[in-house]
C-alpha positions in Angstrom: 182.7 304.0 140.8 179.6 305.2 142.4 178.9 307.2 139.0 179.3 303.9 136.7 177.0 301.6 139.4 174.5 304.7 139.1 174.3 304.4 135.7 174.3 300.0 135.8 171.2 300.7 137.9 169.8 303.4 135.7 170.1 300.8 132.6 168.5 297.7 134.2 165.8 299.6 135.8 165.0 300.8 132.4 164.7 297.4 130.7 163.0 295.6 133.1 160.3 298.8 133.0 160.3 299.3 129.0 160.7 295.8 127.9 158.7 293.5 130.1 156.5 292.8 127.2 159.4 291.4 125.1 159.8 288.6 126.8 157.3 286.2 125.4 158.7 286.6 121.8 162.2 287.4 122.8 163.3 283.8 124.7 161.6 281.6 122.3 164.4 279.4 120.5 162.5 277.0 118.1 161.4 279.0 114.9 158.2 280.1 114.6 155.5 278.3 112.5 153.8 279.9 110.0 150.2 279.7 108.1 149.3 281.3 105.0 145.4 282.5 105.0 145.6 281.9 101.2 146.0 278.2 102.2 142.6 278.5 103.7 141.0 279.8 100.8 141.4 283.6 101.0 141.2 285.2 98.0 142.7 288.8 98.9 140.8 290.7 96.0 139.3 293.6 98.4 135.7 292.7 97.1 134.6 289.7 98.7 134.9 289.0 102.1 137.9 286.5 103.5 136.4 286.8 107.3 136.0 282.9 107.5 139.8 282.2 106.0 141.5 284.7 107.9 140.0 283.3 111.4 140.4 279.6 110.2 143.9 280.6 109.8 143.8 281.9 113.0 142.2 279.2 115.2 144.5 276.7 113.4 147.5 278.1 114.3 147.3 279.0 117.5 146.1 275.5 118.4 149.6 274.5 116.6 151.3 277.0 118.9 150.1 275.7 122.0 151.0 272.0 121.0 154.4 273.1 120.9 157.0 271.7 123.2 157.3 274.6 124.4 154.4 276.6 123.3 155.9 279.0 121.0 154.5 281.6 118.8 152.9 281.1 114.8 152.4 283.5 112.4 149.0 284.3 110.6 150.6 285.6 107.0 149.1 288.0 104.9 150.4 287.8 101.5 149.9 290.6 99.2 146.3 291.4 98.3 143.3 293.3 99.6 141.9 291.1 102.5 137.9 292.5 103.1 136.7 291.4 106.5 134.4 291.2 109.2 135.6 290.9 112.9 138.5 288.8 113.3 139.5 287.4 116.4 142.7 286.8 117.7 144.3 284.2 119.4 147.0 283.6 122.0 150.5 282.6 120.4 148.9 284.2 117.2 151.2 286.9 115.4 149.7 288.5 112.3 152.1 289.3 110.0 150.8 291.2 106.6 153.0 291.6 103.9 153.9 295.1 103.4 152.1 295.3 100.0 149.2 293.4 102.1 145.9 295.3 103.9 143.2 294.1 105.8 139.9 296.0 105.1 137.6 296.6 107.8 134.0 295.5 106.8 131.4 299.4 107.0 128.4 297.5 107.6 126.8 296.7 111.0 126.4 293.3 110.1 130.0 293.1 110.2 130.9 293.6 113.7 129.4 291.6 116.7 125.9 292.1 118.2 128.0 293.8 121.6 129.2 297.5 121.0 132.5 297.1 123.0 133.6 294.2 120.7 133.3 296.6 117.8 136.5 296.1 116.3 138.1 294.9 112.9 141.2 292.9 115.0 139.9 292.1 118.4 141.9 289.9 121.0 139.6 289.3 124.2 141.8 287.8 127.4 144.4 286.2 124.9 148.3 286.1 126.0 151.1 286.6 123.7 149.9 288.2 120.6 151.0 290.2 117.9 150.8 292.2 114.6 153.2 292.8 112.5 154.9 292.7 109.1 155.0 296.2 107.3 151.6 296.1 105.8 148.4 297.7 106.6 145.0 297.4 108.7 142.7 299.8 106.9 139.4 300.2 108.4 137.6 302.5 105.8 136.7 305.9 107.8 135.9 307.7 105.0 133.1 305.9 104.4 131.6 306.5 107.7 131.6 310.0 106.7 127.8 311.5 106.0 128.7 315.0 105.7 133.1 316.3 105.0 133.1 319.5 106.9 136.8 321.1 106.7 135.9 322.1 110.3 134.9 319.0 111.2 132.8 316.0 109.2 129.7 314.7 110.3 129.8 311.2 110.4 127.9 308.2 109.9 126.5 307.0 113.3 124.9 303.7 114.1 122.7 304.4 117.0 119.6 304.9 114.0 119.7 300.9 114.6 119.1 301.0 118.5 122.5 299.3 118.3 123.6 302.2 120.9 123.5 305.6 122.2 124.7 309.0 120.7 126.8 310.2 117.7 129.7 307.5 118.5 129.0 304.7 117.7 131.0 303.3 114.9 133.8 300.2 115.5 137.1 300.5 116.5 140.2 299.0 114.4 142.3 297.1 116.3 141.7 296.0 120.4 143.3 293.9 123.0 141.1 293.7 126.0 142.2 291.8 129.0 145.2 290.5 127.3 149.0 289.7 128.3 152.1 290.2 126.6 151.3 292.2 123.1 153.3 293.4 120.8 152.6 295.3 117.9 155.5 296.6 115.5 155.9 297.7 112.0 152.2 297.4 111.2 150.4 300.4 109.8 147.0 301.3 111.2 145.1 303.5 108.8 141.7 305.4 108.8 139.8 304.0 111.4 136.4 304.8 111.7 136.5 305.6 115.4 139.5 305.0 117.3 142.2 303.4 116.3 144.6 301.4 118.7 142.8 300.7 121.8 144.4 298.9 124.9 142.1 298.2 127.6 142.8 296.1 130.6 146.1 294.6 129.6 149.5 293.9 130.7 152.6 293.9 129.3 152.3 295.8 126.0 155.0 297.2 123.1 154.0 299.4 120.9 157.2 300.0 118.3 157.5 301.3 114.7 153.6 301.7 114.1 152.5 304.6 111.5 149.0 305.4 112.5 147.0 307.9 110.0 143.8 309.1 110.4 141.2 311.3 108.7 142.4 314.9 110.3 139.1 316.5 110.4 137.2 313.0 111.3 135.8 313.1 115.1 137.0 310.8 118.0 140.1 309.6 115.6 142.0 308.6 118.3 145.3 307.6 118.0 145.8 305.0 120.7 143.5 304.7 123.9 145.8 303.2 126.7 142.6 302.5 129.4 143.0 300.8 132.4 146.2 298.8 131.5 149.8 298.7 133.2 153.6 298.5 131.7 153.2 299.7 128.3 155.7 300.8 126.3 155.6 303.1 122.6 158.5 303.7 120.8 159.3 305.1 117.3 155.5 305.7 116.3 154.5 307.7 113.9 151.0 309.4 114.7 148.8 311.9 112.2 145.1 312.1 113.1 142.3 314.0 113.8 141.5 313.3 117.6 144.2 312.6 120.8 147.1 311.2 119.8 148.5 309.4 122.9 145.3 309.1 125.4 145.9 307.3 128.3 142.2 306.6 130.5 141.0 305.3 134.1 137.8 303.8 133.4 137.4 300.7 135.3 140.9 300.8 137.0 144.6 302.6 137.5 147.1 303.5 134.1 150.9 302.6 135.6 154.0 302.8 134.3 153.3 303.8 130.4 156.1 304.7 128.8 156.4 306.7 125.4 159.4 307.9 123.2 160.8 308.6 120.0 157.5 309.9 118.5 155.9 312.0 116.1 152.4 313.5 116.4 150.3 315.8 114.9 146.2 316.0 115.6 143.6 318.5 115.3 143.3 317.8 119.3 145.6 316.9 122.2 149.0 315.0 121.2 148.9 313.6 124.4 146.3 313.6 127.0 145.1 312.1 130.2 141.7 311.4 130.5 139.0 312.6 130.2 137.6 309.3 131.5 139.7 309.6 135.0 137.6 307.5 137.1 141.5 306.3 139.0 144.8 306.7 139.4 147.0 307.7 136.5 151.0 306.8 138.1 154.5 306.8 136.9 154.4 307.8 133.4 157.0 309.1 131.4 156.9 310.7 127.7 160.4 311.7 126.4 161.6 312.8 122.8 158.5 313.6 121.4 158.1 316.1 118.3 154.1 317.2 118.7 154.1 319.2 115.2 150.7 321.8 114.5 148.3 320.1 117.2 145.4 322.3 118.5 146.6 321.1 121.8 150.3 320.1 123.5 150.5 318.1 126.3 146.8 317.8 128.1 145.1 317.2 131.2 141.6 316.4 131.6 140.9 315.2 135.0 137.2 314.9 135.4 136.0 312.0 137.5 138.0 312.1 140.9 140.9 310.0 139.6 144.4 311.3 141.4 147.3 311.7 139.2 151.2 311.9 140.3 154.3 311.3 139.5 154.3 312.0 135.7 157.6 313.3 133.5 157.8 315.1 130.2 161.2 315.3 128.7 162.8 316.3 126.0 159.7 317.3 123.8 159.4 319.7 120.6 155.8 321.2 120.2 154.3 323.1 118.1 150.2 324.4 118.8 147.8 326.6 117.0 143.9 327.3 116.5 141.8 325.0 114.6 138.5 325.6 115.1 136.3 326.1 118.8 134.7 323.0 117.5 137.6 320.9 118.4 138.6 321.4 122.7 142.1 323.2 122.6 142.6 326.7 122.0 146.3 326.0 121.2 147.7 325.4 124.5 151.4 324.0 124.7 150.8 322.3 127.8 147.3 322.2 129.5 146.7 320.9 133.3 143.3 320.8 134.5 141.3 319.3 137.4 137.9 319.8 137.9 134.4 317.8 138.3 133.0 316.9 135.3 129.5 317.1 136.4 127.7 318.2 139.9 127.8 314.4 140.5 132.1 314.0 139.8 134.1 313.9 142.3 137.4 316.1 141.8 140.6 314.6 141.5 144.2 315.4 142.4 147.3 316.1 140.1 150.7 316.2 141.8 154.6 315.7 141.4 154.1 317.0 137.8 157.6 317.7 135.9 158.2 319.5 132.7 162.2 319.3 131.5 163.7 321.0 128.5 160.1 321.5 126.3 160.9 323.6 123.3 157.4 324.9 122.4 155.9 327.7 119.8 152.4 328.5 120.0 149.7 330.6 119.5 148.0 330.6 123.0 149.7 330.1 126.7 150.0 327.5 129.2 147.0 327.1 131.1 147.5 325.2 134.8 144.1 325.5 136.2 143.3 322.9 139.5 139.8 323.3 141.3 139.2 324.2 144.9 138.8 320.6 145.9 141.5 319.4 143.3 144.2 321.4 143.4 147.4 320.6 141.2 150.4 320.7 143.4 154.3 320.2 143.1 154.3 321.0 139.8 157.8 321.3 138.3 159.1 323.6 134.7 162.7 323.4 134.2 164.8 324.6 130.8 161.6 325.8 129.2 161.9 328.0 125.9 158.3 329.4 125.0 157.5 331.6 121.4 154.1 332.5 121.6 152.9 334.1 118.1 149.6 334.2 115.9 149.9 332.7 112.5 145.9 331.8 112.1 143.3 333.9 111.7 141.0 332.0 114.0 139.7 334.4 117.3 141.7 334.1 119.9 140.6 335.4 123.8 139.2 331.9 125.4 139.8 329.5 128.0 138.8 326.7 127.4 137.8 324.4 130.3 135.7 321.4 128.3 134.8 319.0 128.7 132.0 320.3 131.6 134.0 322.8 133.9 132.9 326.1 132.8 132.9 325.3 128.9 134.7 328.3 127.0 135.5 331.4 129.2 136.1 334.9 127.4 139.7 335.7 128.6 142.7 337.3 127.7 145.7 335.4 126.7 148.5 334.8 129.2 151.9 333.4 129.1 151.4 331.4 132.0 147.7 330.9 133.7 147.1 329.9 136.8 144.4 328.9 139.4 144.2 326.5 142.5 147.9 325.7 142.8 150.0 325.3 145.9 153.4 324.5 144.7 154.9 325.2 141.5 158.8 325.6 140.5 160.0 327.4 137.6 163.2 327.2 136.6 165.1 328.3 133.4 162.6 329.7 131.2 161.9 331.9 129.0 159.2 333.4 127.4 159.4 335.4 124.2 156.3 337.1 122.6 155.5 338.6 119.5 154.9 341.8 119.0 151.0 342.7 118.3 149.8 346.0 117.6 146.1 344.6 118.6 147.4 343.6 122.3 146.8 339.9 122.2 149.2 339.4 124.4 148.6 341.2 127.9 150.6 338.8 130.5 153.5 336.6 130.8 152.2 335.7 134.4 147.8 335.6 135.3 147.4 334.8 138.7 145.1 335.4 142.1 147.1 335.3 145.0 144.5 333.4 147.0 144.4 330.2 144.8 148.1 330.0 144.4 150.1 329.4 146.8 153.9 328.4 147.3 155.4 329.6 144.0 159.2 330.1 143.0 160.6 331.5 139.6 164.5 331.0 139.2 166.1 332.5 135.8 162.6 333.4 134.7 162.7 335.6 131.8 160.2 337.6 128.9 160.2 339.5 126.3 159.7 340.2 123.1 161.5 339.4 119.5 161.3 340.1 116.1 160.3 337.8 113.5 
């Protein structure tokens, strides 16, 4: 009896945690209405531009939405075609739904995008509530051509800061954003080559993320998959994700990430599948990533702590990875799972990482894991249980770094280590092992790297290394 009430609990804590976001579209019993942007004169040839359709569509139905008794959502449909656009900006009670044989073109030119840099976005929702995009079809925002130079090691892209429109090599619009919204949902969309990043969720509540294919340029800079910054109950399921930059990046910039959940995915990147940070100005809490397949990613699971955020209480479960070398130009040295706090800068402040666990992580890599706190950040209660490590070389890239970017100590000449470790005070392993292939050149040196005096409070249970054939 006290098993079964266990597991009632278990199950209702888990929907109101993972499904919060559902609600809005979920409860709604009248059917939804519907507009067609062809009935407002789109012409959905991929040439000329149906930015003035698409948002009349828009504006008219939400306003029919919110007449509604009570306000329910309407869908903005995309019929098939090739729909070339400028900014588009959504409304609340506004679902886009685009045919499967439908795509929505992000406009390349300047011109296209708003005179504010952080509204730079093909699909942008600013403080909306209950929106949505959907339908099986496809938001395509052109990346290639924002390449000036392809470089198999990494392209050199076109950057609009020549304009004065902004600073640095970055600046380039975003595909789809919700900023300051409630209640968004976004399922069985594709999201392909953005120019910059991709899926970006800043300051929102309430968010599912289901059945989205995202596919980037892999050897495009700051591809990102999907940016989760400064936002709270979010929830990713069944997503597919193949880019060039992080994958899964959750970020503190203006205020706390809590309770994000993610599961069910597939990832590969030419950086980190998942990572938090580097823009870790607050708290990261109660995040859970579970069944994920991370498949030839320069790096595995990630931690870059840099501004004096504090991060705790954070589980990875059930996860499949799979690292190697790319190139130094990319951060990640091939890392499985990477956990670092440190200042960014002699003006950064150093956070805190704590109550850390790792459960049954299958990984094969060509590099370690590297847990490396700070002496005024130091990780603690860190937790690795059922852990099955391969570490071989299959690239013919150097090996023989650390690498602590960004800031830090940039890459460090080092030998490679099963297990490296610096400014910890707690850390529990438990079931794992650690199997190593064997290398005539001496590669490999140690399962374990550590100083006594910046680790402290360690335990190994059923710890075991060695190495195989194959």
């Amino acid at each position: 009896m006290i098993i079964q009430l266990n597991h009632l609990i278990l199950l209702i804590l888990t929907i109101l945690r993972c499904h919060t976001a559902a609600t809005p579209f979920s409860i709604i019993q009248q059917p939804p209405l519907s507009i067609s942007v062809k009935d407002f004169g789109a012409i959905g040839n991929g040439i000329d531009y149906d930015t003035l359709p698409i948002q009349s569509a828009i504006n008219a139905c939400s306003s029919a939405a919110s007449a509604r008794k009570p306000p329910s959502p309407c869908h903005v449909k995309f019929p098939p075609g090739k729909y070339l656009t400028a900014t588009v900006h959504l409304k609340s009670r506004v679902i886009l739904n685009i045919h499967k044989d439908a795509t929505v073109l992000g406009g390349t030119n300047i011109q296209d995008y708003p005179k504010e840099q952080e509204r730079w976005y093909v699909v942008l929702a600013e403080g909306e509530d209950d929106v949505g995009i959907t339908g099986g079809g496809e938001i395509n925002g052109q990346g290639l051509k924002f390449v000036n130079k392809f470089d198999k090691r990494k392209n050199v892209m076109v950057s609009w800061n020549k304009t004065g429109a902004c600073l640095g090599d970055e600046c380039r619009p975003r595909l789809v954003g919700f900023l300051g919204c409630r209640n968004v949902r976004i399922w069985d969309v594709n999201l392909i080559e953005p120019a910059y990043w991709c899926l970006h969720i800043v300051r929102s509540q309430n968010t599912i993320v289901e059945d989205v294919k995202i596919q980037g340029n892999f050897n495009s800079p700051n591809n990102d998959g999907m940016d989760i910054e400064d936002s709270n109950n979010t929830f990713i399921n069944r997503c597919n994700i193949n880019t060039g930059d992080d994958a899964i990046c959750p970020k503190t910039s203006t205020g706390p990430v809590y309770n994000l959940t993610a599961t069910n995915c597939w990832i590969r990147t030419k950086s980190s599948a998942i990572k938090l940070g580097s823009a870790s100005w607050y708290d990261f809490k109660g995040l859970l990533f579970d069944n994920i397949t991370i498949f030839e990613s320069h790096r595995g699971l990630g931690f870059q702590i840099r501004d004096g955020g504090n991060v705790s209480d954070i589980i990875f479960s059930n996860i499949k990875i799979s690292t190697r070398y790319y190139d130094p130009l990319w951060w990640g040295r091939g890392e499985p799972i990477y956990v670092t706090s440190c200042p960014r800068d002699q003006n950064s402040k150093e956070g805190s990482i704590s109550n850390i666990k790792f459960i049954n992580i299958t990984a094969t890599s060509e590099n370690g894991i590297f847990l490396s706190g700070s002496k005024g950040g130091i990780l603690s209660n860190l937790e690795f249980v059922n852990i099955n490590l391969t570490y071989r070389r299959w690239t013919n890239y150097a090996g023989g770094l650390l690498d602590y970017r960004p800031g830090c100590q940039g890459l460090v000449k080092h030998s490679t280590a099963g297990l490296m470790m610096e400014h910890i005070d707690g850390l529990d392993v438990e079931n794992v092992k650690m199997k190593w292939s064997e290398d005539n050149s001496r590669r490999w040196n140690n399962p374990l790297e550590f100083r006594s005096s910046t680790v402290n409070n360690i335990s190994f249970l059923n710890f075991h290394s060695g190495l195989y054939s194959g």
